[in-house]
N, C-alpha and C positions, 0 to 999 in steps of 0.2 A: 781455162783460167781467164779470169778479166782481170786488164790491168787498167787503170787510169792515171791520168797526170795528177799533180797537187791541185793546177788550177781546176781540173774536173769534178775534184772531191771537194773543193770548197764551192765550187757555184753550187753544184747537187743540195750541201749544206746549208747553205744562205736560200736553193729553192725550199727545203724541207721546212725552213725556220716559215719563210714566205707562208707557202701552205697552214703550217699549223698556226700561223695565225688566222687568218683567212676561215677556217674551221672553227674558230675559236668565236670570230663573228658571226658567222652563221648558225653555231649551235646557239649562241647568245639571243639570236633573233627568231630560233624555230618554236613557235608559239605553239605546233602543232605536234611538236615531238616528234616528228619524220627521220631523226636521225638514228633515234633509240630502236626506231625500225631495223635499221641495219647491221644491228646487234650478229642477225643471224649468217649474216653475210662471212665467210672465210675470209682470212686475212693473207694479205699477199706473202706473207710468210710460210704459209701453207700452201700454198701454190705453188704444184710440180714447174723444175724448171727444164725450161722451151728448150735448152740446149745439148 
């Protein structure tokens, strides 16, 4: 079981916000559609866990 503090789940939060903005710039600017590539890629949700 994982546990975390409030504060741990809110930085995670504010990183996740961070990121999907950041992606959001980057798909904006992929002239090449490099991103749509990665369609095929599994998602870390599907990925067995390490523990």
């Amino acid at each position: 079981m994982i546990s975390a503090t409030y504060a741990e789940v809110e930085e995670s939060e504010a990183d996740l916000e961070r990121f999907d903005r950041w992606l959001a710039k980057i798909a904006a600017r992929d002239y090449f559609d490099a991103l749509a590539r990665l369609t095929g890629l599994p998602d870390a949700a599907d990925a067995p866990d390490a523990g």
